[in-house]
N, CA and C of each residue as an Amber inpcrd file, in Angstrom:
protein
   216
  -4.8160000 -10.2320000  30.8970000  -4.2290000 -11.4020000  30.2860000
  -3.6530000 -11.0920000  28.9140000  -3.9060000 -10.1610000  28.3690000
  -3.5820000  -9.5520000  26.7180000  -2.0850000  -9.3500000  26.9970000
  -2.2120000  -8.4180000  27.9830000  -0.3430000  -7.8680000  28.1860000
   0.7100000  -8.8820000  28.2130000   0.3780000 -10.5010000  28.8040000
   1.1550000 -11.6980000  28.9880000   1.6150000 -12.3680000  27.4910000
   0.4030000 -12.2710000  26.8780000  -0.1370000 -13.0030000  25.5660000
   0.9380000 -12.3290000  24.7910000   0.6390000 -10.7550000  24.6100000
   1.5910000 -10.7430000  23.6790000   3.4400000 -10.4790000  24.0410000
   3.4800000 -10.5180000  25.2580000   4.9560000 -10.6490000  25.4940000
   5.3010000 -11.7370000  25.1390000   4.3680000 -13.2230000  25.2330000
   5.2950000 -14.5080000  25.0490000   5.1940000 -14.5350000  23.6330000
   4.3290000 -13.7300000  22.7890000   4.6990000 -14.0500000  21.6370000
   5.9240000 -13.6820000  20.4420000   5.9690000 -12.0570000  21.2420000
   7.0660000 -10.9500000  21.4520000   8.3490000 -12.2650000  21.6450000
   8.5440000 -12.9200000  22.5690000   9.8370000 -13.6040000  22.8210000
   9.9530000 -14.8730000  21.4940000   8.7670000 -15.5270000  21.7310000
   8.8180000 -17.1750000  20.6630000  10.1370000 -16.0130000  18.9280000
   8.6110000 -15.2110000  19.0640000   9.0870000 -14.5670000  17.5470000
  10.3870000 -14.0780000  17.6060000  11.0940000 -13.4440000  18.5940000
  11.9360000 -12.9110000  18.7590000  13.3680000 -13.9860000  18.6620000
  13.0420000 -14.5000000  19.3040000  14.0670000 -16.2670000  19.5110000
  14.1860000 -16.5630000  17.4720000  13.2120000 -16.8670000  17.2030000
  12.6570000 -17.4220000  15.9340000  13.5830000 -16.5140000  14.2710000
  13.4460000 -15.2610000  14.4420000  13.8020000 -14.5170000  14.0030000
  15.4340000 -14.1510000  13.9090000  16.1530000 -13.9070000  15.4000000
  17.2230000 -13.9470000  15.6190000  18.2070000 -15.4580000  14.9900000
  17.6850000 -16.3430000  15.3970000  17.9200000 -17.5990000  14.9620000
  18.0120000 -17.7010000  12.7880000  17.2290000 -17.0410000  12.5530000
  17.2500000 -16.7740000  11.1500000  17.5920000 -15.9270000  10.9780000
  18.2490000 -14.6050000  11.2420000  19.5230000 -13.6430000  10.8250000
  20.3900000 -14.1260000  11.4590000  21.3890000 -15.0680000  12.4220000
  22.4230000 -14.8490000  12.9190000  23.4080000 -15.7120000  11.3990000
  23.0450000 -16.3250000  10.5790000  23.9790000 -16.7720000   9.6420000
  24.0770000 -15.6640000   8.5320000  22.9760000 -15.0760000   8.3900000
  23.1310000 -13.5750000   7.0050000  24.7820000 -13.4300000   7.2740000
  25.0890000 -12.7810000   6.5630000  26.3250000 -12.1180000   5.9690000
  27.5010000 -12.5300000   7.0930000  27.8330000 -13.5080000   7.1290000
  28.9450000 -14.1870000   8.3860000  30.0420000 -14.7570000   7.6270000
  30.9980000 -14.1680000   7.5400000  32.3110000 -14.1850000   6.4780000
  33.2100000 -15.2580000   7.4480000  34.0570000 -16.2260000   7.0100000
  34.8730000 -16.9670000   7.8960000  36.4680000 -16.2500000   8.0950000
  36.8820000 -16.2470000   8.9440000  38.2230000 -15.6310000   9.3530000
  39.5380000 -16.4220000   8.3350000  40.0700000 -15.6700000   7.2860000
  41.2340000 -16.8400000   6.5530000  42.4510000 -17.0860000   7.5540000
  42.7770000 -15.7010000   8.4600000  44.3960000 -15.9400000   9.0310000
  43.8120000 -16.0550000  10.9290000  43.6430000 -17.5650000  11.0740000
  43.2330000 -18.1140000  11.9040000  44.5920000 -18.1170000  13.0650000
  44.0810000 -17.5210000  13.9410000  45.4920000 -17.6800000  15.3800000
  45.2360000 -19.0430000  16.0650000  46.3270000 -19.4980000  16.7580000
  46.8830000 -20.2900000  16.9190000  46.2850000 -20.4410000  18.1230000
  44.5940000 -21.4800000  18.3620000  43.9780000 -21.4420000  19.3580000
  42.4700000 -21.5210000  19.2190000  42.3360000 -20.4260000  18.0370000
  41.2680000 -19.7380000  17.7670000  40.2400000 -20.9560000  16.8980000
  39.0880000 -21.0180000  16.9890000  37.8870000 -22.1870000  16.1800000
  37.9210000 -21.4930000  14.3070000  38.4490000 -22.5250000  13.6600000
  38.6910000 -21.9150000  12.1500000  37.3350000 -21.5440000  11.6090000
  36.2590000 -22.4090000  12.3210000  34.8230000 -21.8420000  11.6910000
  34.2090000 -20.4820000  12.5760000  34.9150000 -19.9110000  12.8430000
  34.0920000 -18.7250000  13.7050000  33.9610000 -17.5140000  13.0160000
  33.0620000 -16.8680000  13.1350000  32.6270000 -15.3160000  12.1330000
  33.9690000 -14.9170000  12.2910000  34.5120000 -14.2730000  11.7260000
  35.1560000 -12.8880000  11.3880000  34.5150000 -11.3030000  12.1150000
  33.2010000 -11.1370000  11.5360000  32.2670000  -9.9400000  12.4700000
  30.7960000 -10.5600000  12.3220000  30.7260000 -11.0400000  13.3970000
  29.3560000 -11.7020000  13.6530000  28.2630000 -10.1190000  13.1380000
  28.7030000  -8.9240000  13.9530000  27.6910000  -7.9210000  13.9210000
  26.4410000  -8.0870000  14.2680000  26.7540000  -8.7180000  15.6780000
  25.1380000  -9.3280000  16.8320000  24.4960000  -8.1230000  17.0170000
  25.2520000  -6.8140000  17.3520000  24.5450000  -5.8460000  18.0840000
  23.1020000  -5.2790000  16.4850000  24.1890000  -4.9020000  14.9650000
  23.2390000  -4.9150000  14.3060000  21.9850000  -5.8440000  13.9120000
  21.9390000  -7.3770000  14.3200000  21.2070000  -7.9440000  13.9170000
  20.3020000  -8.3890000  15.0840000  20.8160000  -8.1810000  16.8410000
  19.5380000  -8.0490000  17.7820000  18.8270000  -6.9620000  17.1900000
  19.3590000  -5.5170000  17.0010000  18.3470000  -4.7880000  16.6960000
  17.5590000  -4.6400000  15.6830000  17.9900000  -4.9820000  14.6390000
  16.8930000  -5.5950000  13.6040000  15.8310000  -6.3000000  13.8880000
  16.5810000  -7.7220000  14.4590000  15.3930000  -8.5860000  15.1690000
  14.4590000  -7.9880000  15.7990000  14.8340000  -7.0180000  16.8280000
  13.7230000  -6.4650000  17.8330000  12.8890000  -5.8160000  17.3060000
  13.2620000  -4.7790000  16.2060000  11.9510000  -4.0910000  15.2090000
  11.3930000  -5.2090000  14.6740000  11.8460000  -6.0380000  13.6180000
  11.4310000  -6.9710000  12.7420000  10.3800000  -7.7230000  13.6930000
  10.4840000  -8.5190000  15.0660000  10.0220000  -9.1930000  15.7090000
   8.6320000  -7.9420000  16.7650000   8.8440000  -6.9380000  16.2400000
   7.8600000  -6.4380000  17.3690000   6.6940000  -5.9010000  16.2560000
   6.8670000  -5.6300000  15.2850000   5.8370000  -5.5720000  13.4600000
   5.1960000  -7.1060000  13.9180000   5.7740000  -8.0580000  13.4910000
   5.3620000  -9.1880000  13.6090000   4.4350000  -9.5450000  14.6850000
   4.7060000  -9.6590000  16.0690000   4.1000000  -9.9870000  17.3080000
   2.9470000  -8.9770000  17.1440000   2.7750000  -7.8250000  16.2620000
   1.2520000  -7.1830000  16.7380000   0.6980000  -7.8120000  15.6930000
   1.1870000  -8.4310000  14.2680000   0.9100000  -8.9580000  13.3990000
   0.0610000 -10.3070000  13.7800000   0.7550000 -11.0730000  14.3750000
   0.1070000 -12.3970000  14.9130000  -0.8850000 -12.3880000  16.2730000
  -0.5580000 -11.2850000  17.1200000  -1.5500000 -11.0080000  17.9650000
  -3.0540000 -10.5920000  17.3070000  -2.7280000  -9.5240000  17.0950000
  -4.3830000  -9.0130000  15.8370000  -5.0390000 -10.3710000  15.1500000
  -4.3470000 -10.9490000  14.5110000  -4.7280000 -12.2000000  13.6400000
  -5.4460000 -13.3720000  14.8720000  -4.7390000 -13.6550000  15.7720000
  -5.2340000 -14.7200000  16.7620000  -6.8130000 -14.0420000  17.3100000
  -6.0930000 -12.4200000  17.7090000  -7.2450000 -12.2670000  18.2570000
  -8.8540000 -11.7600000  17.3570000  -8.6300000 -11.6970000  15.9860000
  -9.4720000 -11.6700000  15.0320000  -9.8320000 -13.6660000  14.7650000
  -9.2700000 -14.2980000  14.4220000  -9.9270000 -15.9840000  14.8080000
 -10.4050000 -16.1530000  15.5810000  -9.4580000 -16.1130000  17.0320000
 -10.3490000 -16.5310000  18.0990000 -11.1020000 -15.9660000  18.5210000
């Protein structure tokens, strides 16, 4: 049951995390084409900030696992 436990926590955190880097450093596009949403990134740079998330979020998930399983 440990192996389940900490995958769903692995995901919550992961969701949680991503959600709080996807606005970091997101510049708006000035010469907008004819079509295009005027509020949309310029270079989102998803691929650098899933992988951040995934280190950042997998420190964490043994972080909150240890802790639960030291309370409970």
């Amino acid at each position: 049951m440990f192996g389940l436990e900490i995958i769903v926590i692995f995901v919550i955190i992961w969701w949680l995390v991503l959600f709080l880097a996807l606005p970091i450093g997101v510049q708006k596009d000035n010469n907008v084409a004819k079509g295009n949403d005027p509020g949309a990134p310029k270079n989102p740079m998803l691929k650098k900030k899933i992988f951040f998330t995934t280190i950042i979020s997998f420190f964490l998930s043994i972080i909150v696992s240890i802790l639960k399983n030291e309370i409970f």
